[in-house]
C-alpha positions as CSV (number, residue, x, y, z in Angstrom):
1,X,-81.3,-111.9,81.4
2,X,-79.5,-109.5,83.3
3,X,-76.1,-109.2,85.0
4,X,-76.2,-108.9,89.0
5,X,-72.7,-108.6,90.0
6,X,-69.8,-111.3,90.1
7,X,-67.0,-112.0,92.5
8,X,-63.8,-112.8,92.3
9,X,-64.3,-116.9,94.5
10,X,-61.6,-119.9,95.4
11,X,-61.3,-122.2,92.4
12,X,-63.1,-125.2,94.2
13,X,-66.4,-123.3,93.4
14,X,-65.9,-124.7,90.2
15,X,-65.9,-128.6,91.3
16,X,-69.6,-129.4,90.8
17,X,-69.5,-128.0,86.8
18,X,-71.4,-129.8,84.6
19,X,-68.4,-130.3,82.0
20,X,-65.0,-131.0,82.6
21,X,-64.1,-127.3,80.8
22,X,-65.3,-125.5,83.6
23,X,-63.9,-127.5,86.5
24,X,-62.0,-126.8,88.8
25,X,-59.6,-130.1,88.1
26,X,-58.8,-128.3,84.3
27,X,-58.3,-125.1,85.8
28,X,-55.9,-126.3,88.0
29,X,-54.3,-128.6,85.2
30,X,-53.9,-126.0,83.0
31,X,-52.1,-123.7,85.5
32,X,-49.4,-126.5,85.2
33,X,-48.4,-125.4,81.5
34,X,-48.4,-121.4,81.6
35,X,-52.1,-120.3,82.0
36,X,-53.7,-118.7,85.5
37,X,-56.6,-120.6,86.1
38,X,-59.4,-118.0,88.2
39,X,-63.5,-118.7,89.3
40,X,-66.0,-116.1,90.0
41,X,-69.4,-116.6,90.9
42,X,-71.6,-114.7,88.1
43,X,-74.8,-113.4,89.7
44,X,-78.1,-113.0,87.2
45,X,-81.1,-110.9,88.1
46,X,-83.5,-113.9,90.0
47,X,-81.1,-116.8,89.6
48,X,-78.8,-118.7,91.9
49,X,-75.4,-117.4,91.6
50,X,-73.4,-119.8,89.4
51,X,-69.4,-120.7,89.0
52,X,-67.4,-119.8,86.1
53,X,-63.7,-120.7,85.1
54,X,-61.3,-118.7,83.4
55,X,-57.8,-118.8,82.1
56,X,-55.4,-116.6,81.2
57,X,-52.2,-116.3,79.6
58,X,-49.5,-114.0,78.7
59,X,-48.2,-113.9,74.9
60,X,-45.2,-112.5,75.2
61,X,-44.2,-109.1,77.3
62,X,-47.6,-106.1,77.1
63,X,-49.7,-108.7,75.4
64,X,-51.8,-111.4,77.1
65,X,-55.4,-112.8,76.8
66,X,-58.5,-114.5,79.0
67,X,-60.7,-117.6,78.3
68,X,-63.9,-118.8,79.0
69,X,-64.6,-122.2,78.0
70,X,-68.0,-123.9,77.3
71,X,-69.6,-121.3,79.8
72,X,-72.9,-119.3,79.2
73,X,-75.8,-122.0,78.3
74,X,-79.2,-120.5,78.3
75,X,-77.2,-116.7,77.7
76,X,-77.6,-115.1,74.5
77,X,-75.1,-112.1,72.9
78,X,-76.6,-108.7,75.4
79,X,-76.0,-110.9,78.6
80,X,-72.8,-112.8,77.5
81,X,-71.7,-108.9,76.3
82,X,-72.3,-107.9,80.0
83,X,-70.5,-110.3,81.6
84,X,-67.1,-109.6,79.3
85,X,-67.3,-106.2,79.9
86,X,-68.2,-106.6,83.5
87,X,-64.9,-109.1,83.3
88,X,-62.2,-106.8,82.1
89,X,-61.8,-104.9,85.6
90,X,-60.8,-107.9,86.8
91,X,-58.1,-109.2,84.4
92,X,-54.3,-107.7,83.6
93,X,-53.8,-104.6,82.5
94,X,-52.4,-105.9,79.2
95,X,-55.5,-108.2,78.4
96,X,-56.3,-107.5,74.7
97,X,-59.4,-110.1,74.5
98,X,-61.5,-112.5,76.1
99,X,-62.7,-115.5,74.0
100,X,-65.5,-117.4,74.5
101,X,-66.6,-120.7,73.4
102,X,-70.0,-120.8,74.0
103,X,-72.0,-123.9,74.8
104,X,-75.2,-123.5,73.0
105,X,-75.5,-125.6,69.9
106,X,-78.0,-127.2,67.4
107,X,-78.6,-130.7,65.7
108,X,-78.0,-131.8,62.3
109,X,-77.1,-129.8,59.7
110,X,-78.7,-126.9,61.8
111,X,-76.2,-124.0,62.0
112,X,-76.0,-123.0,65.8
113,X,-76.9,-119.1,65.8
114,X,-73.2,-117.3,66.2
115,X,-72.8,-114.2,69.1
116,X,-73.5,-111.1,67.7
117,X,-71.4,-107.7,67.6
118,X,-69.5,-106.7,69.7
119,X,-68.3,-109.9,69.4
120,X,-65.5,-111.2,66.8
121,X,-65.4,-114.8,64.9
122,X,-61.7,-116.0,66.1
123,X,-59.2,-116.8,63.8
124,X,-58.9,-120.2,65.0
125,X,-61.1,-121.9,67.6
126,X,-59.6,-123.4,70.9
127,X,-62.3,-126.3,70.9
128,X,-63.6,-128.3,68.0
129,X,-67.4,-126.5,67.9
130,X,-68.5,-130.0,66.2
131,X,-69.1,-133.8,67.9
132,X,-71.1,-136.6,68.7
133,X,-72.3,-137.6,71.8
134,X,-73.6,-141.0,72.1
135,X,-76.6,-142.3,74.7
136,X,-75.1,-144.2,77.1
137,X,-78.6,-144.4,78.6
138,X,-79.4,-147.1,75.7
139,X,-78.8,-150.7,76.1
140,X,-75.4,-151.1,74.7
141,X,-78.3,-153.3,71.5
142,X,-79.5,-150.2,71.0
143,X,-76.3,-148.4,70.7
144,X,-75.2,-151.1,68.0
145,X,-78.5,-150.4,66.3
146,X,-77.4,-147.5,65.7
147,X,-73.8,-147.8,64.7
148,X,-73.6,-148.0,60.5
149,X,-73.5,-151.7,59.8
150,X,-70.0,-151.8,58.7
151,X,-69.0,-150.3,62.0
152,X,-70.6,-152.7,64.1
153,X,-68.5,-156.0,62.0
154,X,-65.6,-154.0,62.1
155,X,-65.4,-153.9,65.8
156,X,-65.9,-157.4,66.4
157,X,-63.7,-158.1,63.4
158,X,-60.8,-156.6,65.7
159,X,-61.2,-158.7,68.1
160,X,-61.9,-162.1,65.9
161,X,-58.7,-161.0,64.4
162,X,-56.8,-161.5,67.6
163,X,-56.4,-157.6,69.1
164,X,-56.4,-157.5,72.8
165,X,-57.2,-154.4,74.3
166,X,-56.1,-153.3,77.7
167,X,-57.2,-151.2,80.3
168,X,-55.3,-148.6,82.5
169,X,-56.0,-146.0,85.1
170,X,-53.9,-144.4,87.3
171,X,-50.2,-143.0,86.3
172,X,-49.3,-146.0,83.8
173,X,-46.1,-145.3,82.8
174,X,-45.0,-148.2,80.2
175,X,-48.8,-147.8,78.7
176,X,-48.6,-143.5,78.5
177,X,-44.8,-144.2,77.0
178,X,-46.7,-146.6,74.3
179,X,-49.4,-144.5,73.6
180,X,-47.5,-141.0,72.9
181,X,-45.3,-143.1,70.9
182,X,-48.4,-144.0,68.4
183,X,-49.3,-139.7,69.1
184,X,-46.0,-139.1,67.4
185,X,-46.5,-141.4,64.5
186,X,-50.3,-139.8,63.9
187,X,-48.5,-136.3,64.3
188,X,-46.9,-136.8,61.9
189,X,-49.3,-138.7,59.8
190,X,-52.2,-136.0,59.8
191,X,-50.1,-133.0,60.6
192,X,-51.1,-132.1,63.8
193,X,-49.9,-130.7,66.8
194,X,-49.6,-132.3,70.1
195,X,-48.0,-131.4,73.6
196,X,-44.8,-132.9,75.0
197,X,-44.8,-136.3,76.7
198,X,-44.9,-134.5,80.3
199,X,-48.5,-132.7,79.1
200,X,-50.1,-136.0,79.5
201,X,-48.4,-137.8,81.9
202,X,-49.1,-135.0,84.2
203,X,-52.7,-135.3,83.1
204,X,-53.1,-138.4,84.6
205,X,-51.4,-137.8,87.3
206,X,-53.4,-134.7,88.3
207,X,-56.2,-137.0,87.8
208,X,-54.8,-139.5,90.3
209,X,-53.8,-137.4,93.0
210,X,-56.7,-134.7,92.7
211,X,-58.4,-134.4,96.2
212,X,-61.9,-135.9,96.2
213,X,-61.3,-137.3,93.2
214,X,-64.2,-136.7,90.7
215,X,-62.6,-137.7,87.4
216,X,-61.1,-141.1,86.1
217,X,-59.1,-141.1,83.1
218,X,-58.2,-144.0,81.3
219,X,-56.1,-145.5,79.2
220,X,-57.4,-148.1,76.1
221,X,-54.3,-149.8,74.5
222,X,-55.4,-152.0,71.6
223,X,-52.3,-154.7,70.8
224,X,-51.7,-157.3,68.4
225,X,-49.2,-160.1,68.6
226,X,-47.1,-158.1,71.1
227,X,-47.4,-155.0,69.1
228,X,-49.4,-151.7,70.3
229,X,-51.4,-150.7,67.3
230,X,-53.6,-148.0,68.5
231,X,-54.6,-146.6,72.1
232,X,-57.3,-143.9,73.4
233,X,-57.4,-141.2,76.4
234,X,-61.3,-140.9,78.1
235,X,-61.9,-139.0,81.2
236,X,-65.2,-139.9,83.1
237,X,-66.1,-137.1,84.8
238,X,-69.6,-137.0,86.7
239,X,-72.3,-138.0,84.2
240,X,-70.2,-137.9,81.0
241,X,-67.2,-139.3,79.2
242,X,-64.9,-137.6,77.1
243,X,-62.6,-139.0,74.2
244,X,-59.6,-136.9,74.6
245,X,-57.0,-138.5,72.8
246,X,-56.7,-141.2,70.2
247,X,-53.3,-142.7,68.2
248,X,-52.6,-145.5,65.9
249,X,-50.3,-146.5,63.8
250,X,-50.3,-147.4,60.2
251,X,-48.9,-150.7,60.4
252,X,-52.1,-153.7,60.4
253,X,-55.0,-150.7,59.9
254,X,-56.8,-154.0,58.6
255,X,-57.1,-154.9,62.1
256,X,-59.7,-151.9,62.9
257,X,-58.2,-151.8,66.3
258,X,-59.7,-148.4,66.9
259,X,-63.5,-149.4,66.0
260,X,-63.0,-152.0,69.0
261,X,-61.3,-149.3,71.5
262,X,-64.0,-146.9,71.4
263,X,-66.8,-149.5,71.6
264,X,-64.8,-150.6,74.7
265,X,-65.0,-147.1,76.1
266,X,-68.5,-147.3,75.9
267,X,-69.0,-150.5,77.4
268,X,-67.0,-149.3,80.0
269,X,-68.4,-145.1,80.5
270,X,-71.9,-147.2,80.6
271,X,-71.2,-149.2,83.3
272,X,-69.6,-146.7,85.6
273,X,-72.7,-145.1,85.1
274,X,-71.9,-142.1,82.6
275,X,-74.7,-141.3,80.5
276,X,-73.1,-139.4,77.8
277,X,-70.1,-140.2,75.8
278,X,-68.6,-137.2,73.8
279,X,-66.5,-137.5,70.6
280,X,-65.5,-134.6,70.9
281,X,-64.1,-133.0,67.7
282,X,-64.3,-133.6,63.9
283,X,-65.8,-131.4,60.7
284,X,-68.6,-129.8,60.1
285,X,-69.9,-132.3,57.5
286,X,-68.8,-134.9,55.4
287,X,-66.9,-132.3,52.9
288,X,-63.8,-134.2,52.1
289,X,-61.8,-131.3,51.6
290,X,-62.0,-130.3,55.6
291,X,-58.6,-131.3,57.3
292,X,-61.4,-133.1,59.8
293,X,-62.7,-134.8,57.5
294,X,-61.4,-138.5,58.2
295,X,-62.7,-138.2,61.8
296,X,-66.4,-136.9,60.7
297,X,-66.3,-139.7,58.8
298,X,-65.2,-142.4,61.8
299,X,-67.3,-140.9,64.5
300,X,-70.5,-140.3,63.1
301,X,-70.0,-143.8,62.0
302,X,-71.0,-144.9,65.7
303,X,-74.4,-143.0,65.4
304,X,-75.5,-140.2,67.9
305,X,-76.3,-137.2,68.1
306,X,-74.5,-134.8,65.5
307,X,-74.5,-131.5,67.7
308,X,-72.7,-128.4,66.1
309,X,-71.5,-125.4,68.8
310,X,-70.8,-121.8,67.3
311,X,-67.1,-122.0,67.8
312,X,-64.7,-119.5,69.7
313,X,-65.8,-115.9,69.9
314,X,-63.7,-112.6,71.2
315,X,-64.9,-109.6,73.5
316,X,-62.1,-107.2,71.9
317,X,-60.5,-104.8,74.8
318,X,-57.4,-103.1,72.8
319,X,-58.3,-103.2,69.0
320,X,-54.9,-102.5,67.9
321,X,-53.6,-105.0,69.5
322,X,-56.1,-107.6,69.0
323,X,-56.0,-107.4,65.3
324,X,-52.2,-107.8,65.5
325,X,-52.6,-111.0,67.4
326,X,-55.6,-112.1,65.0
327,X,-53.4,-111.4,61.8
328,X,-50.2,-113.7,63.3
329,X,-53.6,-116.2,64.5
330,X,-54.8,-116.8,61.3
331,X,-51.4,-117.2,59.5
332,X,-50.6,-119.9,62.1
333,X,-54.3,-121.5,61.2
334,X,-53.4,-121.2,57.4
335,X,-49.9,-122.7,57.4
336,X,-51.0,-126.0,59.8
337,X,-53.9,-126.6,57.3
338,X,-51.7,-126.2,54.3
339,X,-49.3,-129.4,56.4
340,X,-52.1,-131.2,56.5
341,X,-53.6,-131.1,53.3
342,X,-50.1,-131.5,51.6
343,X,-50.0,-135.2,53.7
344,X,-53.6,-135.7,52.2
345,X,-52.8,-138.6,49.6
């Protein structure tokens, strides 16, 4: 495949993308918190031109760098090669790298073939290269059928057991206060790192007020007795759903409140006629040493498809530079899996 040209377009060529990555609603969401969001229309030799989204952001002062996220399927290394190089005209003078995260990916245990030279493995990838999507073109038997056994009694379990679980859309303010309150407690649980309150607030409401519309998120909260126990962010967007978020806290884990939220979310991604529902992030495998490894072992407990991506991969532009920025990258990567391992009973 060969590169024809591209031009610099408005961001709305970017609303009919097949995932939510590449839209035109997350460009504009991310230009919220710090990042310039910018589309092109990417022209190959004998195919219809097609839109592409990418963001930027500045470091810190002679130091800033581009994405492209979940962009290039059917491209291999030459042509995705071509199209960073063609690129780099077009960004800051002070651009030391695009990454990539491209979309291609195999099954199983298959290893998806990585980019080759001059392309980089990054430090640290920007989207989880491993997930399960679920076939929400299946009766919701099927589905079942294919849960593990102890998945399917633990959801109904939940709900035997008295959880309630609610549904919100729009800007719900008491629910989103609930639910980052549970995102602090897992925080601080497994280690990670999450945004401020007014990251996801403002989600939603970009969601809400977004022209068109074109995307739902929602809310699950799953409560017991008067008490939140565990709550779950999915966007609908076009034929897929996406599980964004998820929280809980460690009081009544008996309950298996989060077992009854996601099969809720399917339920409910089915009947609004999605026909994919994304996991969207976990380990590799079931290696019990990965800091993923708890959420490899929930989500492939819901059956699917195992699909593994090749991760995020940089077009270098200033070398000394870049390996700077990878050096402090990986450090970053080290010290947050050390955290997490340390909370690892």
């Amino acid at each position: 495949m060969k590169l024809a040209g591209i031009e610099s377009a408005d961001l709305s060529v970017c609303n009919g993308a097949v995932t939510f990555l590449q839209s035109a609603f997350w460009g504009s969401f991310k230009a919220r918190f710090g990042w310039s969001a910018g589309a092109f229309k990417v022209h190959w030799e004998n195919l219809e031109a097609e839109s592409m989204l990418l963001i930027s952001r500045r470091i810190c002062r002679g130091l800033s760098f581009a994405y492209v996220p979940w962009y290039g399927r059917g491209l291999s290394s030459g042509p995705l090669a071509e199209l960073a190089a063609a690129l780099r005209r077009r960004l800051p003078r002070d651009t030391a790298f695009i990454r990539f995260d491209p979309p291609w990916y195999t099954e199983a245990d298959e290893e998806p073939p990585p980019p080759q030279k001059p392309f980089v493995r990054a430090a640290a990838d920007v989207q989880c290269p491993h997930t399960v999507l679920i076939d929400l073109t299946q009766s919701m038997d099927e589905i079942r059928a294919g849960m593990k056994p102890k998945w399917r009694y633990n959801a109904g379990l939940a709900l035997k057991r008295g959880v309630i679980i609610r549904q919100s859309g729009g800007v719900p303010e008491q629910d989103l206060k609930s639910f980052y309150a549970l995102f602090e407690e897992t925080a601080r649980r497994d280690g990670i790192a999450i945004h401020s309150p007014d990251y996801y607030r403002d989600l939603f409401v970009h969601a809400a007020e977004w022209p068109g519309g074109g995307q739902e998120l929602r809310l699950y909260t799953a409560s017991h007795e008067g008490d939140d126990v565990a709550a779950i962010v999915v966007l609908l967007r076009g034929s897929e759903a996406v599980y964004l978020y998820g929280a809980s806290t460690g009081r009544k884990r008996n309950l298996m409140a989060p077992h009854a939220l996601q099969m809720k979310a399917m339920e409910d991604a089915k009947d609004a006629g999605c026909l994919t529902y994304d996991l969207f992030g976990m380990a590799p495998n079931a290696d019990p040493s990965h800091p993923m490894a708890g959420l490899y072992f929930f989500k492939t407990g819901f059956g699917g498809k195992i699909i593994h991506r090749p991760g995020s991969w940089d077009y270098v532009y200033r070398p000394l530079v870049y390996r700077l920025f990878r050096s402090a990258e990986s450090l970053r990567k080290y010290l947050r899996n050390f955290r997490k391992k340390l909370r690892t009973p």
